[in-house]
Wavefront OBJ file of the C-alpha trace (Angstrom):
o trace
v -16.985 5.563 32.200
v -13.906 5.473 30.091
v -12.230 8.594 28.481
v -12.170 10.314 25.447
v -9.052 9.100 25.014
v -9.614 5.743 25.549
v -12.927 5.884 23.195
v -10.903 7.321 20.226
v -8.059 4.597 20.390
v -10.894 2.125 20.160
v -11.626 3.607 17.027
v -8.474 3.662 15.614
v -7.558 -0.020 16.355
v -7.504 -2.368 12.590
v -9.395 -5.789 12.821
v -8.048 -8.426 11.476
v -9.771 -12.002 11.164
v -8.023 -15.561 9.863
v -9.422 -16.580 6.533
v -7.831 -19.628 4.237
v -7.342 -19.016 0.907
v -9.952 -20.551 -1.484
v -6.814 -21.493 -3.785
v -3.761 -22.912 -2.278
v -5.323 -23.934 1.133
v -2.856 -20.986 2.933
v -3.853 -19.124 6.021
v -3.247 -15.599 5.815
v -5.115 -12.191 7.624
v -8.007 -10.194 6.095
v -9.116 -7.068 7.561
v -12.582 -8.039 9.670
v -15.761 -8.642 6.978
v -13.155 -8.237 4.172
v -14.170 -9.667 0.758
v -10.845 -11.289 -0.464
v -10.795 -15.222 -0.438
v -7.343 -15.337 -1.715
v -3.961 -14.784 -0.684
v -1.677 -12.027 -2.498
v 0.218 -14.800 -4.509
v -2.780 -16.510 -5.369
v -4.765 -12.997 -6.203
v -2.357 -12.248 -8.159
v -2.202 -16.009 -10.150
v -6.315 -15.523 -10.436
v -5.812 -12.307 -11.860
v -3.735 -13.327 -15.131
v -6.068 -15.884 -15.547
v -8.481 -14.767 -18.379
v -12.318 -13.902 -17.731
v -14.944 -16.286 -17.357
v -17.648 -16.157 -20.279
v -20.373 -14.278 -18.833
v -22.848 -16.311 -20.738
v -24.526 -19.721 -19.618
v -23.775 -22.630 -21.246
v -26.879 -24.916 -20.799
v -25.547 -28.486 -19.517
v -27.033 -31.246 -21.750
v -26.761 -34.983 -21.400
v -25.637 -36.527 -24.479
v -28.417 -39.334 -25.753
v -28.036 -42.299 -27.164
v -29.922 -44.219 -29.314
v -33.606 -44.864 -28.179
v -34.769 -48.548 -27.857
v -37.449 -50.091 -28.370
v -39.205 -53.068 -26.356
v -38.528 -55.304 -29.426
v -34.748 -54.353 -29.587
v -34.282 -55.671 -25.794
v -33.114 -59.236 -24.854
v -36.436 -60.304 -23.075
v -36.664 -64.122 -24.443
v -34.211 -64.646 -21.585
v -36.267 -63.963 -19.002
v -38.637 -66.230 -19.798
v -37.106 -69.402 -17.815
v -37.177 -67.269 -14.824
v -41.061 -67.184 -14.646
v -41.828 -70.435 -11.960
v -39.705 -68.016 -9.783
v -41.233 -66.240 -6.848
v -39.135 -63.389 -6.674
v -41.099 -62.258 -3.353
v -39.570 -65.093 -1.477
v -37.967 -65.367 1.701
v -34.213 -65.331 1.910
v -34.010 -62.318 -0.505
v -32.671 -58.966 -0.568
v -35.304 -56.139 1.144
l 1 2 3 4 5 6 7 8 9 10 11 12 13 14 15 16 17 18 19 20 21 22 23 24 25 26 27 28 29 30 31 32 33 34 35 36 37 38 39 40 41 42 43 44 45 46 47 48 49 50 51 52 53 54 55 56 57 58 59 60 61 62 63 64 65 66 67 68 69 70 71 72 73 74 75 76 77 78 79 80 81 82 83 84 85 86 87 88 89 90 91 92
């Protein structure tokens, strides 16, 4: 059984755990389940940074023109029809 004495010291001890810094790459200590994933000279570099926009932006792919089946260049495929395509020798 260990003493009162002992028991309170326990108490009193800081944890500390390794953590890199999200930033820079830098290993540094954190007190135990802190929520800090930078180190004081990059906290301090994120901090003058200015807000993000707390709004969404919606990503969109840009589109290009549509085309149509008459638009394509499929004449030149029509030498390749005596072809079997299914052959041996191929790509699977």
């Amino acid at each position: 059984m260990k003493s009162e004495k002992q028991n309170s010291s326990l108490a009193n001890e800081l944890q500390f755990e390794l953590k890199y810094c999200e930033r820079c790459g830098g290993l540094w200590l954190r007190p135990a389940g802190g929520a800090h994933i930078y180190c004081v000279a990059c906290g301090r570099a994120m901090a003058e940074l200015p807000s993000s926009s707390t709004e969404r932006a919606r990503a969109r792919m840009s589109q290009g023109p549509r085309w149509a089946a008459e638009d394509g260049d499929l004449e030149e495929y029509d030498s390749d029809e005596g072809i079997d395509l299914g052959a041996a020798g191929g790509l699977a």
